[in-house]
FIBAMAR-378284 format. One record per residue (C-alpha): residue in three letters; x negated, y negated, z negated. Coordinates in steps of 0.02 Angstrom, whole numbers, plus 50000, padded with zeros to 5 digits. Example, Ala and Ser with C-alpha at 12.3 -4.5 7.8 and 13.67 -1.06 7.14 Angstrom:
<pts>
ALA493855022549610 SER493165005349643 
</pts>
This chain:
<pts>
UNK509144879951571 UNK509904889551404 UNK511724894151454 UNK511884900151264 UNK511974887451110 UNK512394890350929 UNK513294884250765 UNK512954882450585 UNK514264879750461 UNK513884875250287 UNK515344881950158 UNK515634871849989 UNK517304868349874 UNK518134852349827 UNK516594844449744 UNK515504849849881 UNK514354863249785 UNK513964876849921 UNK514974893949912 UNK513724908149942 UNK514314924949992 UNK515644919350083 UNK516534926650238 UNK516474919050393 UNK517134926750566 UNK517054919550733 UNK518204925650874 UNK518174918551076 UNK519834917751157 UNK518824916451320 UNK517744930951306 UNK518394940651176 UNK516744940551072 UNK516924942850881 UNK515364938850760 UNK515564939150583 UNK514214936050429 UNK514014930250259 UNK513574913850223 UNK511694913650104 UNK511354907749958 UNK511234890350018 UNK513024889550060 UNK512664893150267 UNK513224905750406 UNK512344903350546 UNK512644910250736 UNK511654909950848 UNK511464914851070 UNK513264908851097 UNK513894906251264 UNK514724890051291 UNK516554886851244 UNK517964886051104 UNK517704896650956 UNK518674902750826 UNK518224902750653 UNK519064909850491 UNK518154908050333 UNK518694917050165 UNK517974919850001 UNK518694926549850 UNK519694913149729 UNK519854902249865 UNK521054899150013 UNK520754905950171 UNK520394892550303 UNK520474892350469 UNK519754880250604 UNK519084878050789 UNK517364874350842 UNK516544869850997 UNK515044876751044 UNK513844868351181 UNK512244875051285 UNK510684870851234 UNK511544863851065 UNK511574871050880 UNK512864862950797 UNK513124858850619 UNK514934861550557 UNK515384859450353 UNK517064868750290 UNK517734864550115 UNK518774876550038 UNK519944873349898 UNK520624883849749 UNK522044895849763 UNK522444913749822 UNK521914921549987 UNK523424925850052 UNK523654907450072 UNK522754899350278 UNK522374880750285 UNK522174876650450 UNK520924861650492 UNK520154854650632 UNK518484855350699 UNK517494838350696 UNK516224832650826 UNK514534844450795 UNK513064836850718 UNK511414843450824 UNK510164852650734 UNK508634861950775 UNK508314873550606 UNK509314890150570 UNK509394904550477 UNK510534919450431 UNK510674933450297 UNK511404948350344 UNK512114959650196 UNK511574976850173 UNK512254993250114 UNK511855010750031 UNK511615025150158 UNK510415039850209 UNK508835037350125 UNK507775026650230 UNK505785033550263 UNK504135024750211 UNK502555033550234 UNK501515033950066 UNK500525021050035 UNK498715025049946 UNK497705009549921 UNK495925008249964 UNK494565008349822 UNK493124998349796 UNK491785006049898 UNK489765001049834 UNK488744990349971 UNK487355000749936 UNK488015018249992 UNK489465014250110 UNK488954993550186 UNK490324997450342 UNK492294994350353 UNK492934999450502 UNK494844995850535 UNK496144993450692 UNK496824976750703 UNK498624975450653 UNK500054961850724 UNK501644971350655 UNK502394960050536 UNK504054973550517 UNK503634975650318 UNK503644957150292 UNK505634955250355 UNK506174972650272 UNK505374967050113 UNK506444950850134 UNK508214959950165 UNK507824971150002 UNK507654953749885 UNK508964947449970 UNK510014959649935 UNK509534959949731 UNK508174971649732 UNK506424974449724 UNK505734984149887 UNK505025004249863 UNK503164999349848 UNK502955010249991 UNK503665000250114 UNK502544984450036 UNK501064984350180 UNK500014968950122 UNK499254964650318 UNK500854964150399 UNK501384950150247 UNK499934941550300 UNK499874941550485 UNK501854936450474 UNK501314918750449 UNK500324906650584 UNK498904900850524 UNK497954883450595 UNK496044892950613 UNK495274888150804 UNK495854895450948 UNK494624902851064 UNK493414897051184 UNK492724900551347 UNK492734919451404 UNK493414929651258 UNK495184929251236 UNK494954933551032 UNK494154920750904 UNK493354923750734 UNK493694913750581 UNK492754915350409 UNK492804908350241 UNK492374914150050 UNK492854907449899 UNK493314914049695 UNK494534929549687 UNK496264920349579 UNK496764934649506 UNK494924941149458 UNK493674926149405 UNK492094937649447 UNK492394940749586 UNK492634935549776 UNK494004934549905 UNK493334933650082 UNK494484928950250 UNK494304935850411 UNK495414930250537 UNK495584932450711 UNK496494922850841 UNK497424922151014 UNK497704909051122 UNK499474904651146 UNK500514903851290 UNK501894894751344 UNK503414899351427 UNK503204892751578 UNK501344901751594 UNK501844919751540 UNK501604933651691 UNK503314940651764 UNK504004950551644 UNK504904967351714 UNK505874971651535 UNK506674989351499 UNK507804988351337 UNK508175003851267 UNK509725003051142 UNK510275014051022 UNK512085013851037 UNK512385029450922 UNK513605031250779 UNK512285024350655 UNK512105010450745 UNK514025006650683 UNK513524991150578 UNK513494972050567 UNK511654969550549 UNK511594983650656 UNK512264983550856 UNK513094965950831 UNK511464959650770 UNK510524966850915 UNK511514958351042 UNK511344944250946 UNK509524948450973 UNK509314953451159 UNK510554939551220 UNK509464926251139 UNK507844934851246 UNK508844934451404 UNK509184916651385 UNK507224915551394 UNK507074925251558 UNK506644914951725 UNK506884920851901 UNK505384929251928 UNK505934941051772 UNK507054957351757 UNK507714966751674 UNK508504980351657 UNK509564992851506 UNK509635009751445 UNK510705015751310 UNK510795033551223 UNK511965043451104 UNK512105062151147 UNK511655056351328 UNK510325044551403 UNK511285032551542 UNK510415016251636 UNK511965005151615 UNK511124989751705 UNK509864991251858 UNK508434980651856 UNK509314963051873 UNK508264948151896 UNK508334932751767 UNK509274921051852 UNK510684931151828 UNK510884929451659 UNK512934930851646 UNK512874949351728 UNK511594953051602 UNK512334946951455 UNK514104955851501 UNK513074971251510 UNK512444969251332 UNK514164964251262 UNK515124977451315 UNK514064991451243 UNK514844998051080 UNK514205012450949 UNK514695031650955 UNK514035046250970 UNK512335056150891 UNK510655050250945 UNK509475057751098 UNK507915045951074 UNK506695055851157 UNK507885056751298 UNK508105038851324 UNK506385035851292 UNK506005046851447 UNK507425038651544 UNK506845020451498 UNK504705021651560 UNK505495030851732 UNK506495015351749 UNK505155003251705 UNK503955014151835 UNK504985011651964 UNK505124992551925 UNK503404988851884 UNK502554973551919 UNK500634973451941 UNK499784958951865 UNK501404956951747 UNK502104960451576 UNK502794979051585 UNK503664983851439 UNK505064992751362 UNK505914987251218 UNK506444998451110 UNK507734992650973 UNK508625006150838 UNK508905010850672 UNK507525022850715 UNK508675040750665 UNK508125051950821 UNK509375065950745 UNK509685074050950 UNK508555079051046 UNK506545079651040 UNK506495074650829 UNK504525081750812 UNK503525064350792 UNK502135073050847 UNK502885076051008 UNK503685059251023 UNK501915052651005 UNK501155062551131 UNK502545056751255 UNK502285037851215 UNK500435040251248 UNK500455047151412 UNK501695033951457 UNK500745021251376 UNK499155026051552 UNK500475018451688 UNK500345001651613 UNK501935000851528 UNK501914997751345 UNK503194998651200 UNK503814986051078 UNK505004992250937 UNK506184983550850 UNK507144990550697 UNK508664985950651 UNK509874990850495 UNK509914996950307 UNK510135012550221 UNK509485023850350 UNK507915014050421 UNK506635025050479 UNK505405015350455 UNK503485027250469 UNK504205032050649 UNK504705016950711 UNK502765010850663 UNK502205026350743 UNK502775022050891 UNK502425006050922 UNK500575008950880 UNK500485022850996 UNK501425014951136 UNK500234999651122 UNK501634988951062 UNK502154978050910 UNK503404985450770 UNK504494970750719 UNK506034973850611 UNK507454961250630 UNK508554957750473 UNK509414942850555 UNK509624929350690 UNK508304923050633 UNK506984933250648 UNK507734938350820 UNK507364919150857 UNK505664919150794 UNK505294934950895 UNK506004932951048 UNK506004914751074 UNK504614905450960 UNK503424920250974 UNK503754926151143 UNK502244925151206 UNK501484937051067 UNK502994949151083 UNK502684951251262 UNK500964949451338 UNK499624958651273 UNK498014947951291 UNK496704959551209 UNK496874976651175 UNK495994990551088 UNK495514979050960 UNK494334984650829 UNK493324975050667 UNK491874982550583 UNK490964972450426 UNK489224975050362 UNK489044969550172 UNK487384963050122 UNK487104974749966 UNK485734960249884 UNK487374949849855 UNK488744961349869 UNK488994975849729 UNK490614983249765 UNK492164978749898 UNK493964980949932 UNK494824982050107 UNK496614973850047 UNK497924982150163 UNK497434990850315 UNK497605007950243 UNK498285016050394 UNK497175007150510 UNK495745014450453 UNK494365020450565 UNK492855029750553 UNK491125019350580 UNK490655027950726 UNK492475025150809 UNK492065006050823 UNK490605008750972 UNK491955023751059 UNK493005017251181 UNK494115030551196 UNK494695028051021 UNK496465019951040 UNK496655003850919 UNK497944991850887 UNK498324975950997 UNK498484956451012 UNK499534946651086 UNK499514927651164 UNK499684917750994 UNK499434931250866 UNK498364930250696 UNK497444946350602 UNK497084940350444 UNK496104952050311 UNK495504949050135 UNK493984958250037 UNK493804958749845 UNK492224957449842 UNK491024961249680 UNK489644950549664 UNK487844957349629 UNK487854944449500 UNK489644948649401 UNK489824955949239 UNK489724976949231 UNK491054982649283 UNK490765000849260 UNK489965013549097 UNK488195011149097 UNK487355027749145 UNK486325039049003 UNK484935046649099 UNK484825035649245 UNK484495012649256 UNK486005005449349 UNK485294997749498 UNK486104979849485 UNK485774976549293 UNK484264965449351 UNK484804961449538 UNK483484952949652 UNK483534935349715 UNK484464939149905 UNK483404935050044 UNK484864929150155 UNK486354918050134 UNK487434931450211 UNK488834940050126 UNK489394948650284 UNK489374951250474 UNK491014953250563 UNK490864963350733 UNK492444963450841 UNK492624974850996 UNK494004973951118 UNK494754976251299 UNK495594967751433 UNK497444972651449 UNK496744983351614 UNK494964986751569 UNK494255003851485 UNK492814996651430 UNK492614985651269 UNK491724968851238 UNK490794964451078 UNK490924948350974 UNK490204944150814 UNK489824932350679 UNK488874931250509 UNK489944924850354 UNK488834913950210 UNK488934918350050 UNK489924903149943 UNK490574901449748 UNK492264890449800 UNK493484889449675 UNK495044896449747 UNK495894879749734 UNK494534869849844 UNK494634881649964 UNK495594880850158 UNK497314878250162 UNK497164895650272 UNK496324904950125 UNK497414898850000 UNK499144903850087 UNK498254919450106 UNK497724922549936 UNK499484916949877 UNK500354932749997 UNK499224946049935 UNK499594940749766 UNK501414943149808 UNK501004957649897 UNK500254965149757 UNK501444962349627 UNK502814969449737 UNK501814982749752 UNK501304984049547 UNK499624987349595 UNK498234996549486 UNK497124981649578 UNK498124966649528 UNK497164960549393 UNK497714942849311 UNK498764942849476 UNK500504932649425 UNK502024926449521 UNK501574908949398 UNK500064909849494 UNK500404914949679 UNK501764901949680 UNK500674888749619 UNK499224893349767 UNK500824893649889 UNK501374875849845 UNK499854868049882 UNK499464875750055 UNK501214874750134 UNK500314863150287 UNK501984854250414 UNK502584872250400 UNK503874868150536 UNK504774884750551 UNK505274884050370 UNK504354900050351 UNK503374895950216 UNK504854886950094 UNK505614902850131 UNK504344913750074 UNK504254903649891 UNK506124905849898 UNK505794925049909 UNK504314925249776 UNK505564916149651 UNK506744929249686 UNK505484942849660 UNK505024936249489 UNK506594935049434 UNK507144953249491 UNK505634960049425 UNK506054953349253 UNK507584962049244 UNK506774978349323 UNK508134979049488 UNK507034991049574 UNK507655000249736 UNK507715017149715 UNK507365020649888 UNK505975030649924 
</pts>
């Protein structure tokens, strides 16, 4: 049962309009522990993995008295709390008291950000339109980090436009849950398909591939034996930096059973194990752990790193989920700082079975190409974590896929029929790349899934049938000025290859897609939302490939595949495209790089 519980209070004035921006601290007299946040733009600060008791809460915001009140906060409860504030001078303290909470279920929580080091994106270069013809095989790694999706969020949310570098358009995409059919029978991966009109080219062709996961629940994940690995250096001096994470870790802990453990590492200057491997029923030692660990000190990653997989050796469980968590601001400034060298460590590492998960945390110095190193070389996911929220949707709602691995080593490759397809596109994916013959070799390493997780791509696709879209040639026909009548229905055939979590060799799975002249707005709900994304995606990005592309248009596709979209992720994400237009018509551009 969930010892921990949480509270939302909405902030508004006298006439009760909501009062974003404003500050809001919470304090325990019991425990002595002290949260603070700004409320968003709908007026709310939300808190959440709480232990149970009497809380503390001063609100403040400028033109306004302060006010101070108590709050009670029960386990297994989010409660809803509503503050008014009235007009006068801060110096002046109302003090109120609490009412009874209201339950509630839904949350969320913005985290402010601030200027700093200049954070790190590796360069994005977008793939060109290859012709059917000459070059009829992609070959990519499936991809489950969704880290740019959140990190674009925190940069609109703070008032600007995201470096187009740190725009990757498949981790937008596989952010979102999508309803295609769950596998079958043996294979623990299923492949979805569908092709209909390109929105933001008329001539040509979008086409979906998806594939799927099964998902777990709680109750049927393996043991997990859990190493976290915190960064408690001076960097990590921040509020949506430590405080955050043991916001974070305490809401996973509250998901551990008694056939779990755990255990903790921290490094600055100096790698230390300050909690043993503890098993999950004893939640209250670990959480006392994570709350008294505070930030000082330069950063030894590659130390701790080392520290953390002995640790996780020694307590490894066979037939379980081994991992080590990994959460910074990802500045390894002590130590081991060659990323080559880091790598190479992960990856022998990664042959006992344990695998690495990474979480980023913080603004201004995110290093965000090493973090995504190595996660994909440590087998792992790359999440960043730009609130409460997130942390909830990671570590509690998609547990199963942050944990388990349930295929690994998984690898697409599509044939294009060249009698209906001219040119195509690979949207995203651009460091997942793989060479053709790397799809049959299964000692090339490749990305994973977990229980529950989506990998959604799109093609452009050129028709043989679309207008010319290139110079006729002088001295030589163009092949497709008088294309044949196709002999098959197929547009494409989608091979997967993957592992078992324990096996070396791969299995094969694979499916033709039919050819299809949808219009975009008949098309799946799936297909739509997706379309909608890489729009957004694109835009962000100011691609030399958007075309008619239009945040008019992506927000129109959007409304109209939203599904029960019971997270709220999906109102969010119009809430973010609305944003984007409007910052991108005033040019507020970050000037990271």
């Amino acid at each position: 049962q969930s010892m921990l519980g949480g509270l939302e209070i909405t902030v508004a004035d006298a006439t009760g309009a909501v009062i974003p921006q404003a500050d809001v601290e919470l304090e325990s007299s019991e425990t002595g522990l002290k949260r603070s946040v700004q409320t968003d733009a709908a007026g709310v600060a939300r808190f959440f993995a709480l232990p149970a008791g009497r809380y503390g809460v001063r609100v403040e915001c400028a033109g306004f008295k302060v006010v101070q009140t108590t709050f009670e906060v029960r386990a297994g409860v989010t409660a809803q709390q509503t503050v008014a504030l009235e007009i006068g001078q801060v110096a002046e303290t109302i003090e109120v008291r609490g009412s009874a909470p209201v339950l509630s279920t839904t949350a969320s929580m913005v985290i402010g950000s601030a200027g700093g080091a200049p954070e790190r994106y590796n360069r994005v270069e977008e793939s060109g339109y290859k012709r059917a013809s000459k070059t009829p095989l992609s070959t990519f790694s499936s991809d489950v980090d969704t880290a740019a999706y959140s990190n674009v969020r925190r940069f609109l949310q703070d008032g600007e436009l995201p470096p187009k570098d740190a725009v990757r358009i498949e981790e937008l995409l596989n952010y979102f849950r999508y309803d295609d059919p769950a596998p079958q029978g043996e294979h623990p991966v299923a492949i979805a398909g569908e092709v209909a009109r390109c929105p933001w080219a008329p001539d040509h062709k979008l086409a979906r591939i998806a594939l799927r996961t099964a998902d777990i629940g709680v109750a049927d994940l393996p043991p997990a034996s859990l190493t976290f690995l915190l960064d408690v250096s001076g960097s990590m001096d921040s509020p949506d930096k430590l405080p955050l994470l043991k916001q974070a870790f305490s809401l996973l802990v509250d998901q551990l059973r008694p056939q779990d453990s755990v255990a903790i590492v921290v490094y600055a200057g100096a790698a230390g194990v300050v909690l043993e491997p503890t098993q999950g029923d004893r939640k209250p030692t670990i959480l006392q752990a994570l709350e008294r660990l505070d930030a000082g000190g330069s950063t030894a990653g590659a130390a701790g790193i080392r520290t953390a997989y002995e640790l996780a050796r020694r307590s490894f469980r066979k037939g379980g989920s081994n991992r080590v968590i990994l959460a910074t601001d990802g500045d390894f400034n002590v130590g081991v700082t060659n990323d080559d060298e880091l790598i190479q460590l992960i990856e022998r590492e990664r042959e006992s079975g344990v695998f690495l998960t990474v979480m980023g945390f913080g603004t201004g110095n995110l290093q965000d190409a090493k973090m995504e190193q190595l996660a994909d070389h440590g087998n792992g996911q790359y999440l960043y974590i730009d609130s409460a929220l997130e942390a909830r949707r990671a570590l509690v709602e998609q547990i199963g896929g942050t944990l388990v691995t349930v295929a690994k080593d998984v690898k697409i490759q599509v044939e294009f029929n060249p009698e209906r397809v001219r040119r195509y596109r690979l949207i995203g994916y651009e460091n997942r790349l793989l060479k053709d013959e790397d799809f049959a070799n299964d000692k090339k390493d490749a990305g994973d899934m977990g229980a529950g997780h989506s990998v959604v791509a799109l093609y452009e696709i050129v028709p043989t049938g679309a207008p010319p879209d290139e110079e006729p040639l002088r001295y030589q026909p163009t092949k497709e000025e008088q294309p044949a009548p196709p002999k098959s229905a197929e547009l494409l055939f989608v091979k997967v290859r993957y592992k078992q979590p324990d096996a070396h060799k791969s299995r094969k799975l694979e499916v033709p897609l039919l050819d299809a002249d949808t219009p975009v707005e008949q098309a799946s709900a799936n297909l739509r939302w997706a379309a909608a994304v890489t729009e957004y995606g694109l835009l962000l990005r100011d691609s030399g490939y958007k075309g008619d592309a239009s945040w008019a248009s992506a927000g129109e596709l959007a409304r109209g595949a939203m599904g029960d979209d019971a997270g709220g992720e999906r109102a969010e994400f119009l809430y973010l495209l609305r944003t984007a237009e409007k910052l991108d018509g005033r040019g507020a551009t970050s000037e990271l790089r």
